[in-house]
N, CA, C and O atoms as a Tinker XYZ file with bonds, in Angstrom:
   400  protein
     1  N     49.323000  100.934000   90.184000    73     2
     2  CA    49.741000  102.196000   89.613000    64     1     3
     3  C     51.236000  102.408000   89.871000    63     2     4     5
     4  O     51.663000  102.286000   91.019000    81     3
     5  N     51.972000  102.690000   88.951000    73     3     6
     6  CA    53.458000  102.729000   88.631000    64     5     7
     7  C     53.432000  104.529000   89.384000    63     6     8     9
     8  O     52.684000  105.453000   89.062000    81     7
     9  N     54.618000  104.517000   90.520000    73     7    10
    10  CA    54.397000  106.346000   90.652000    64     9    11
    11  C     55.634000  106.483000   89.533000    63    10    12    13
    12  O     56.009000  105.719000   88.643000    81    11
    13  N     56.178000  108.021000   90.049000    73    11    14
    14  CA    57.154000  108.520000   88.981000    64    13    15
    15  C     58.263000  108.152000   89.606000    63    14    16    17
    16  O     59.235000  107.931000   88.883000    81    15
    17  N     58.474000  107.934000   91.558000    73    15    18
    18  CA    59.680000  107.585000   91.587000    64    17    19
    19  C     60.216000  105.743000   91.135000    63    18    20    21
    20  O     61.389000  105.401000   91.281000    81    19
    21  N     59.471000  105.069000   90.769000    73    19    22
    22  CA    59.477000  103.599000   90.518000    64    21    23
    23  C     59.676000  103.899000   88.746000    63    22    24    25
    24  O     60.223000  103.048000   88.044000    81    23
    25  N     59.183000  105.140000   88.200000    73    23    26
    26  CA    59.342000  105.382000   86.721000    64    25    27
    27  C     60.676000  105.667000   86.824000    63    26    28    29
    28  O     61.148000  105.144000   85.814000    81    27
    29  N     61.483000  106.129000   87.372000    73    27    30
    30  CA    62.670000  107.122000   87.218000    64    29    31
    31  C     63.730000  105.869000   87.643000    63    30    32    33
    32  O     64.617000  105.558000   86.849000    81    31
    33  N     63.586000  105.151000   88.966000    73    31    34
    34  CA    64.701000  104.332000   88.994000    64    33    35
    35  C     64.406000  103.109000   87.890000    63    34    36    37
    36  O     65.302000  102.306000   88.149000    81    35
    37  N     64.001000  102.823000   87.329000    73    35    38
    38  CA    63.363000  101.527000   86.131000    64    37    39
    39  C     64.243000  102.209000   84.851000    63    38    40    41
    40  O     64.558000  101.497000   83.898000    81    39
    41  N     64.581000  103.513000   84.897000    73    39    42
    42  CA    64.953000  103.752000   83.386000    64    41    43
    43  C     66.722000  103.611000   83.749000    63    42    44    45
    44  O     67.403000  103.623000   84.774000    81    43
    45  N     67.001000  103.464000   82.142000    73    43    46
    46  CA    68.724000  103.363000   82.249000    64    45    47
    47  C     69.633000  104.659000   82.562000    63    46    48    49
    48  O     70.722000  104.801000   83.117000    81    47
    49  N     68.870000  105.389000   82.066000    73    47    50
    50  CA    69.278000  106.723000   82.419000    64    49    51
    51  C     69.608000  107.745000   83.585000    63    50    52    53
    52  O     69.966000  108.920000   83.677000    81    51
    53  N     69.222000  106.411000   84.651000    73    51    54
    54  CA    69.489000  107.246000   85.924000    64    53    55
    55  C     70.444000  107.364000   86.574000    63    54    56    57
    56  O     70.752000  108.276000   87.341000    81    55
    57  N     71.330000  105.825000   86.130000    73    55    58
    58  CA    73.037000  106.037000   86.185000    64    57    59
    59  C     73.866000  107.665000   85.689000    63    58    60    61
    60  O     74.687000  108.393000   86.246000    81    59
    61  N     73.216000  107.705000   84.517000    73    59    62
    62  CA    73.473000  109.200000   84.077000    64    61    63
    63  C     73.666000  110.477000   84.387000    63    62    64    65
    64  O     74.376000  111.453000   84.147000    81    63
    65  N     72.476000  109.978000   85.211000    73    63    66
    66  CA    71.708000  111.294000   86.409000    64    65    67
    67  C     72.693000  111.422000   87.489000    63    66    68    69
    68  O     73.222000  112.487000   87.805000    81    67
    69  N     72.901000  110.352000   88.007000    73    67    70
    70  CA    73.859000  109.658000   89.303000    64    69    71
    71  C     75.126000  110.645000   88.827000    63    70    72    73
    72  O     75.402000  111.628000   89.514000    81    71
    73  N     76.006000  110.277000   87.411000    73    71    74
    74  CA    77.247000  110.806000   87.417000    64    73    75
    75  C     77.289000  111.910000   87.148000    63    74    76    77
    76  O     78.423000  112.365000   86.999000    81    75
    77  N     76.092000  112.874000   86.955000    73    75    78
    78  CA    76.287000  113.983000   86.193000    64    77    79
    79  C     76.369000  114.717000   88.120000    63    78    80    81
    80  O     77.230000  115.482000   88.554000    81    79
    81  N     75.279000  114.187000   88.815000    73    79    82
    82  CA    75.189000  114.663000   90.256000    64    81    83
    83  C     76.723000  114.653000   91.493000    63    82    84    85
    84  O     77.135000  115.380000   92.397000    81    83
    85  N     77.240000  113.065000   90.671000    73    83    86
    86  CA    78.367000  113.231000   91.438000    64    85    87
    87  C     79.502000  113.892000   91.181000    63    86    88    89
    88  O     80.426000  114.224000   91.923000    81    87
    89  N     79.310000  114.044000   89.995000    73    87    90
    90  CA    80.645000  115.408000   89.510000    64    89    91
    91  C     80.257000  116.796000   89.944000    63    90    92    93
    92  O     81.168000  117.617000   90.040000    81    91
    93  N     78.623000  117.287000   90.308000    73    91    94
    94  CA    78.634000  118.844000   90.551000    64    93    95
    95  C     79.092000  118.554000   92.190000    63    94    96    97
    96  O     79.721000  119.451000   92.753000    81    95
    97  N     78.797000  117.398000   92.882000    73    95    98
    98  CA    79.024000  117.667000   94.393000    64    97    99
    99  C     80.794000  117.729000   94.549000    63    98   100   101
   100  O     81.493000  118.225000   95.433000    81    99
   101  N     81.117000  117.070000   93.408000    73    99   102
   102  CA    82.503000  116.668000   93.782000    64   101   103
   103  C     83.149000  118.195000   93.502000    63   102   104   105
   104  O     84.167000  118.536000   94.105000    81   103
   105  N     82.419000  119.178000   92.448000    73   103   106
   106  CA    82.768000  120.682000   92.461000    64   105   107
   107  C     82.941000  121.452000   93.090000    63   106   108   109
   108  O     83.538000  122.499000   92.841000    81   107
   109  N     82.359000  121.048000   94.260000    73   107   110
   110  CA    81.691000  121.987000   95.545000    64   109   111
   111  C     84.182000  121.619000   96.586000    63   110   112   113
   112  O     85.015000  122.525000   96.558000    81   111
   113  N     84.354000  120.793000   96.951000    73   111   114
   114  CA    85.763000  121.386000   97.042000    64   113   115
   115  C     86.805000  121.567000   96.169000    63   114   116   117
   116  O     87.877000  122.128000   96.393000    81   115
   117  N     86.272000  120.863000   94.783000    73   115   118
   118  CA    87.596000  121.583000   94.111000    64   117   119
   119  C     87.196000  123.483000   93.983000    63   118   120   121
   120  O     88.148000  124.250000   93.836000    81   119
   121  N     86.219000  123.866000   94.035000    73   119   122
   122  CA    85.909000  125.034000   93.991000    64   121   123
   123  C     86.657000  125.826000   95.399000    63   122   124   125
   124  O     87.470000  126.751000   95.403000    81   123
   125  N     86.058000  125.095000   96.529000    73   123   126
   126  CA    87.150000  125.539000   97.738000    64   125   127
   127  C     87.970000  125.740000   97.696000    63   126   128   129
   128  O     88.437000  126.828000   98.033000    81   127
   129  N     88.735000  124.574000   97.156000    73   127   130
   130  CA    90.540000  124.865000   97.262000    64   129   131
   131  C     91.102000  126.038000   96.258000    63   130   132   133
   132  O     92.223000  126.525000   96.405000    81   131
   133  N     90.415000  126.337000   95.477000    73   131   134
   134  CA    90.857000  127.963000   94.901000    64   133   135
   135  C     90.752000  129.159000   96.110000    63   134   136   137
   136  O     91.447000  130.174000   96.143000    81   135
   137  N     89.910000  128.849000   96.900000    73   135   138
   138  CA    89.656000  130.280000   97.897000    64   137   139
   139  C     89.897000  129.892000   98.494000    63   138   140   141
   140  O     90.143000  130.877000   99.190000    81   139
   141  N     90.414000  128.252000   99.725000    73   139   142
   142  CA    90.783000  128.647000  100.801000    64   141   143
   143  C     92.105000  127.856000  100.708000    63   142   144   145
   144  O     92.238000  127.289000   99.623000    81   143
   145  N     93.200000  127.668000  101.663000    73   143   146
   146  CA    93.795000  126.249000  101.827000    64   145   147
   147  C     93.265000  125.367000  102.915000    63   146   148   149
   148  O     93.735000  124.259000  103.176000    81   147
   149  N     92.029000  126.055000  103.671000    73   147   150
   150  CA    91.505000  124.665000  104.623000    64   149   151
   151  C     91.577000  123.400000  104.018000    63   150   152   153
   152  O     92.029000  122.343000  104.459000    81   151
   153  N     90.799000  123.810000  102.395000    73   151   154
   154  CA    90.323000  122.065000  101.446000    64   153   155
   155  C     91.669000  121.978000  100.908000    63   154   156   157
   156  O     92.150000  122.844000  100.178000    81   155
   157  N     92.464000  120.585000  101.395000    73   155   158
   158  CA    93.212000  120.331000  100.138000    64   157   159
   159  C     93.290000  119.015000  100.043000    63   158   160   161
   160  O     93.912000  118.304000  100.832000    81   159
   161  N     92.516000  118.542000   98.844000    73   159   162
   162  CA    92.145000  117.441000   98.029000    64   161   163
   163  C     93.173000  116.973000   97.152000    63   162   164   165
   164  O     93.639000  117.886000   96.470000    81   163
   165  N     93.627000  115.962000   96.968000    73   163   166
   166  CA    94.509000  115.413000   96.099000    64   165   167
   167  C     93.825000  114.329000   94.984000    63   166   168   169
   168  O     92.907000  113.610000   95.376000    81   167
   169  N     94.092000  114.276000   94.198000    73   167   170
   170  CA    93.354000  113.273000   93.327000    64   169   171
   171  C     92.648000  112.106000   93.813000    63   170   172   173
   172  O     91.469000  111.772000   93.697000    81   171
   173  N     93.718000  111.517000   94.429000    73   171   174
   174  CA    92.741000  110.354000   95.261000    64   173   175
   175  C     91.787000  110.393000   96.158000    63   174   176   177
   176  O     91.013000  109.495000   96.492000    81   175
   177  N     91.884000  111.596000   96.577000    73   175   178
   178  CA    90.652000  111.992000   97.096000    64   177   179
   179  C     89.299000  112.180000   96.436000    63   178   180   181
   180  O     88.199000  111.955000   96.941000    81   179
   181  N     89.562000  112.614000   95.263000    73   179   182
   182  CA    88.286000  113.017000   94.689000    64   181   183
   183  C     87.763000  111.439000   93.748000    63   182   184   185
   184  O     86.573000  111.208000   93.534000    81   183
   185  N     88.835000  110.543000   93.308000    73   183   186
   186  CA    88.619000  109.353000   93.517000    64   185   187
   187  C     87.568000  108.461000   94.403000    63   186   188   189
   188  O     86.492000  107.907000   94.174000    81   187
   189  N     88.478000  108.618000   95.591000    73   187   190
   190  CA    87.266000  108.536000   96.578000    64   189   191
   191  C     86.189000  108.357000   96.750000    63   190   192   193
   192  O     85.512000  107.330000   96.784000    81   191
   193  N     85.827000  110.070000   96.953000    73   191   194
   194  CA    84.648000  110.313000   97.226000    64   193   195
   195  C     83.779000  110.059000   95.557000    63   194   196   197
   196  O     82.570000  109.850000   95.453000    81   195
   197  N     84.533000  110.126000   94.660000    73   195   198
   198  CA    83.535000  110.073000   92.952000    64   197   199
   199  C     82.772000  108.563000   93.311000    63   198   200   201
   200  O     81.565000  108.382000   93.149000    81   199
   201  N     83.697000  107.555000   93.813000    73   199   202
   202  CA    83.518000  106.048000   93.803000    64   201   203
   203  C     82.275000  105.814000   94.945000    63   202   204   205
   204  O     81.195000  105.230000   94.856000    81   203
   205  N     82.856000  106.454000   95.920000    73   203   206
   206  CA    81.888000  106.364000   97.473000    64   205   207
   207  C     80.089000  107.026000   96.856000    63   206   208   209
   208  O     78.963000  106.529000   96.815000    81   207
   209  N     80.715000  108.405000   96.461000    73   207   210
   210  CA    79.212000  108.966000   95.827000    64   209   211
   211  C     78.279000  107.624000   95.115000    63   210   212   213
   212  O     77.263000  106.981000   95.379000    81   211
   213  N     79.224000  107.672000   94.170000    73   211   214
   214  CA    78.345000  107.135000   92.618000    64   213   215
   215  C     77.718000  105.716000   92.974000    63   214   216   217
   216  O     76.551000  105.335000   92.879000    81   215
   217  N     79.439000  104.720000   93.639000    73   215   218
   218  CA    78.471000  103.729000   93.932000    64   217   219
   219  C     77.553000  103.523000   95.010000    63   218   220   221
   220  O     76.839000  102.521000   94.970000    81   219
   221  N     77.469000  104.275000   95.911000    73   219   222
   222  CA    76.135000  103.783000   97.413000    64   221   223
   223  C     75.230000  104.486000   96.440000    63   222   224   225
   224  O     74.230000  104.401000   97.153000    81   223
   225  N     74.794000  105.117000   95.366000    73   223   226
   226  CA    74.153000  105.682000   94.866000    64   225   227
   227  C     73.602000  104.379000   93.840000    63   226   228   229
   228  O     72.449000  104.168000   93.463000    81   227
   229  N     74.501000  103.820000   93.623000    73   227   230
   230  CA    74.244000  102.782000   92.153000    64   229   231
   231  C     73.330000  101.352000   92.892000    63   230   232   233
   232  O     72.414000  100.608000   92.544000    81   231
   233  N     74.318000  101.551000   94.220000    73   231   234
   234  CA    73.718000  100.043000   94.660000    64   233   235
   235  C     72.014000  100.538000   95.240000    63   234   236   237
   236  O     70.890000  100.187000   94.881000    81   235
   237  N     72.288000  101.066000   95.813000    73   235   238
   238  CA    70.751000  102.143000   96.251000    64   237   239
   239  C     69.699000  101.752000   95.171000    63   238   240   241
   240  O     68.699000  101.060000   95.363000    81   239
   241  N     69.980000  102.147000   94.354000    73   239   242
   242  CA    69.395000  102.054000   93.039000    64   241   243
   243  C     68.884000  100.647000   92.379000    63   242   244   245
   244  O     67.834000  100.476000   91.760000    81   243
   245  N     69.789000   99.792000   92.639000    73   243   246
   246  CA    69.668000   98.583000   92.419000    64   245   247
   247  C     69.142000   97.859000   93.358000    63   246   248   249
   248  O     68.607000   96.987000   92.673000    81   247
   249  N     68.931000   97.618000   94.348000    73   247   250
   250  CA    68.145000   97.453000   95.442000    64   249   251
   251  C     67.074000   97.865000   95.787000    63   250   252   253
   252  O     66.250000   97.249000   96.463000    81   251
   253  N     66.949000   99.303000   95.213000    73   251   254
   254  CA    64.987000   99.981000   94.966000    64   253   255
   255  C     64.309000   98.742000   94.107000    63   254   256   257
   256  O     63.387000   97.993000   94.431000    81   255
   257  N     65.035000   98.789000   92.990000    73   255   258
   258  CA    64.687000   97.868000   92.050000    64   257   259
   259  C     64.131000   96.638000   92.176000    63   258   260   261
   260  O     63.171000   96.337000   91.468000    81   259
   261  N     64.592000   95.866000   92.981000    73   259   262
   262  CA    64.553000   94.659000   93.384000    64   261   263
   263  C     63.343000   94.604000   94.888000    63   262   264   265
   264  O     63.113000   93.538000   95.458000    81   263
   265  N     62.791000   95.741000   95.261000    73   263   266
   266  CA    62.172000   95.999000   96.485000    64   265   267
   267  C     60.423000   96.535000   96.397000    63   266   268   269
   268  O     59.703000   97.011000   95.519000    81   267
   269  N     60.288000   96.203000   97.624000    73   267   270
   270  CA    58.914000   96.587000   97.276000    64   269   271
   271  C     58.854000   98.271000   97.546000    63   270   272   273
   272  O     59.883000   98.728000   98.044000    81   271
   273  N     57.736000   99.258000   97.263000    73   271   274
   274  CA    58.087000  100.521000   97.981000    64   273   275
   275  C     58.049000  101.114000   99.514000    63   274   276   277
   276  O     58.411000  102.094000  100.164000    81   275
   277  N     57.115000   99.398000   99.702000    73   275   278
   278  CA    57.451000  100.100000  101.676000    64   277   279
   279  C     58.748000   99.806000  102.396000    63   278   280   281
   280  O     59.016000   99.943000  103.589000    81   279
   281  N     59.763000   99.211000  101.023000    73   279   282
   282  CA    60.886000   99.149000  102.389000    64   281   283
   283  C     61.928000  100.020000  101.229000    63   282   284   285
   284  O     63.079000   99.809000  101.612000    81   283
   285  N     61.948000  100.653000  100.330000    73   283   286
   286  CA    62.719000  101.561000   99.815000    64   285   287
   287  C     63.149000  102.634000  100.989000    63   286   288   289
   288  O     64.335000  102.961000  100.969000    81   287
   289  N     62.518000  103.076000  101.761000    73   287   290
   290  CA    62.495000  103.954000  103.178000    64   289   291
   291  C     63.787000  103.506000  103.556000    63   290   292   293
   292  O     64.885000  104.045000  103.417000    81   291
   293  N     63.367000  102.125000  104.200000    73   291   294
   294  CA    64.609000  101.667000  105.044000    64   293   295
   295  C     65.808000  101.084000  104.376000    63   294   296   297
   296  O     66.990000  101.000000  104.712000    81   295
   297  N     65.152000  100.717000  103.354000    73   295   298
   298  CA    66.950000  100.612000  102.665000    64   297   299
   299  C     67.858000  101.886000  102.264000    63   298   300   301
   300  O     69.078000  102.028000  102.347000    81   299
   301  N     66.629000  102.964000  101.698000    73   299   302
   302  CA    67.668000  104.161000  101.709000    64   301   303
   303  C     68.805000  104.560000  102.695000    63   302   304   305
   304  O     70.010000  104.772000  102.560000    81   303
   305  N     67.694000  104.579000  104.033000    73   303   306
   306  CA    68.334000  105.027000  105.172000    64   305   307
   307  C     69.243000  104.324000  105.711000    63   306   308   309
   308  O     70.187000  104.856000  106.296000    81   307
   309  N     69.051000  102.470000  105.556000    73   307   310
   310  CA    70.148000  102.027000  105.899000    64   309   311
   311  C     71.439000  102.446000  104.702000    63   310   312   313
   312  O     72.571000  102.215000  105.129000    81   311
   313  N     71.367000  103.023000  103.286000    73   311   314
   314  CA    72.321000  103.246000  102.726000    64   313   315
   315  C     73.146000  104.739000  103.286000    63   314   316   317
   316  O     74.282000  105.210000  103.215000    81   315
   317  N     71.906000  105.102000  103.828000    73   315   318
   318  CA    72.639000  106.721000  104.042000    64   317   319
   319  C     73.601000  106.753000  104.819000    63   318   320   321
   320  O     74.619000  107.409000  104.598000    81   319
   321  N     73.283000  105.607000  106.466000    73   319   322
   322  CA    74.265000  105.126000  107.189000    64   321   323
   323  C     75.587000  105.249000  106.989000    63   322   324   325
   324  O     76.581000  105.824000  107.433000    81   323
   325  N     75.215000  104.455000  106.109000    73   323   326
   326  CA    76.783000  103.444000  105.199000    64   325   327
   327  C     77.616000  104.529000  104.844000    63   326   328   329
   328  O     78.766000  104.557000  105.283000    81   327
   329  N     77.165000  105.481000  104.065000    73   327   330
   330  CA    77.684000  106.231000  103.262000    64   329   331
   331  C     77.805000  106.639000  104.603000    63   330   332   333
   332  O     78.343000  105.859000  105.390000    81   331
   333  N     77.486000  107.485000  104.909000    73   331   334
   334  CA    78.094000  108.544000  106.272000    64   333   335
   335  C     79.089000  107.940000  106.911000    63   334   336   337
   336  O     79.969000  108.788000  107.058000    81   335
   337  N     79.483000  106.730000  107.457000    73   335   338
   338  CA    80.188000  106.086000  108.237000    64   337   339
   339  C     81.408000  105.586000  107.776000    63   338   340   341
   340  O     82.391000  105.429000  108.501000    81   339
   341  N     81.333000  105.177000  105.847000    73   339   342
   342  CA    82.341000  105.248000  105.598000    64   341   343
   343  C     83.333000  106.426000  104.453000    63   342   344   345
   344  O     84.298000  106.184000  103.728000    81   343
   345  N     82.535000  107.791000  104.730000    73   343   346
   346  CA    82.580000  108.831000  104.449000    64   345   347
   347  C     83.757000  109.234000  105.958000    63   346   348   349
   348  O     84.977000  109.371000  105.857000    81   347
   349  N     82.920000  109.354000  107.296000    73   347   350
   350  CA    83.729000  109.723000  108.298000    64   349   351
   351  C     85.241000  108.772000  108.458000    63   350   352   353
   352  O     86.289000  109.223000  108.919000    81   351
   353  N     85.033000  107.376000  107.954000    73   351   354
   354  CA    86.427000  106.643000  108.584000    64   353   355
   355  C     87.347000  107.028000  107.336000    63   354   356   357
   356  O     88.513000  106.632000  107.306000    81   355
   357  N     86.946000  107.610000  106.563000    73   355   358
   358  CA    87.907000  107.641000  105.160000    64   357   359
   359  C     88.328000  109.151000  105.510000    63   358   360   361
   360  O     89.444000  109.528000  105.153000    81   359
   361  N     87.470000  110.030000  106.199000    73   359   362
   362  CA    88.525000  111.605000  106.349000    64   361   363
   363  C     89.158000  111.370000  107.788000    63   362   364   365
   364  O     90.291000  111.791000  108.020000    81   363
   365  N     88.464000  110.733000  108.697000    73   363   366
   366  CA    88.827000  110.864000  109.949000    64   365   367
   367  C     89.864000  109.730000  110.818000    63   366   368   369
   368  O     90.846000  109.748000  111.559000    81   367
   369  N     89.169000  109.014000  110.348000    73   367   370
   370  CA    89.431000  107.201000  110.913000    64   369   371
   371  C     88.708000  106.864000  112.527000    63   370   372   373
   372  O     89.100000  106.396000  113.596000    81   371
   373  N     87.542000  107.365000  112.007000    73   371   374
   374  CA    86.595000  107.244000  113.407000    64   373   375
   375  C     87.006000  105.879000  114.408000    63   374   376   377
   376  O     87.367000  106.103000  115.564000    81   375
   377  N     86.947000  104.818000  114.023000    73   375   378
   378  CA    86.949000  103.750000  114.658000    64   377   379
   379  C     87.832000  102.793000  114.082000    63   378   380   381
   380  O     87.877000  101.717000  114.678000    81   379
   381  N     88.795000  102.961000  112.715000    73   379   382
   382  CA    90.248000  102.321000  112.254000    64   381   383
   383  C     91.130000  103.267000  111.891000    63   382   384   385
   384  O     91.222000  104.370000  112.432000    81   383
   385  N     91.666000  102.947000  111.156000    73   383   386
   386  CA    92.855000  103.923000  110.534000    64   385   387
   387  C     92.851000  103.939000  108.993000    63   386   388   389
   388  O     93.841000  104.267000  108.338000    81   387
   389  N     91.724000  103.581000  108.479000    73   387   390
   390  CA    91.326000  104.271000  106.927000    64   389   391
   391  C     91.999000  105.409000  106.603000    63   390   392   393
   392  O     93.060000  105.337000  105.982000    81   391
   393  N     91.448000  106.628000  106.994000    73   391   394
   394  CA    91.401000  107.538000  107.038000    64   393   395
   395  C     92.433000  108.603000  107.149000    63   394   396   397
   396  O     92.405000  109.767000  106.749000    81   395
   397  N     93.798000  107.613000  108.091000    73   395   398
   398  CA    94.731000  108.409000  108.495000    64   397   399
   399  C     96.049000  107.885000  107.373000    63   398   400
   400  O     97.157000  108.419000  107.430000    81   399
């Protein structure tokens, strides 16, 4: 039995889904930087994060694909990692100088 989440990553359309999602998150500080100056984002920033979003999202995706569903779990989570870690060295430079 096919569920709906094995229906949803199988279609082409979920890339779609992916960019339409990474442009509302990417809204969330250009919306900031009108009300505060804490956020200030420069293009390459939102670069960035559009690329960081979309693709750990794309490869994610492509790797469900290729997987059985008992280890979709752990590959997510090992993607979530990823993303978090090179989310922090790119604002911060946790452990290089990405970031700075």
């Amino acid at each position: 039995m096919i569920s709906r989440f094995d229906e949803r990553i199988s279609r082409k359309s979920i890339f779609a889904w992916m960019a339409l999602a990474t442009g509302l998150v990417l809204l969330v500080p250009l919306i900031a930087m009108q009300f505060t100056g804490e956020v200030n984002w420069r293009g390459g920033d939102f670069i960035a994060m559009g690329a960081l979003l979309f693709g750990t999202a794309s490869l994610f995706v492509l790797a469900a694909r290729r997987s059985s569903p008992g280890v979709r779990l752990a590959i997510g989570g090992l993607f979530a990692v990823a993303f978090l870690y090179l989310w922090a060295e790119l604002a911060v430079g946790v452990f290089t100088k990405l970031g700075s």
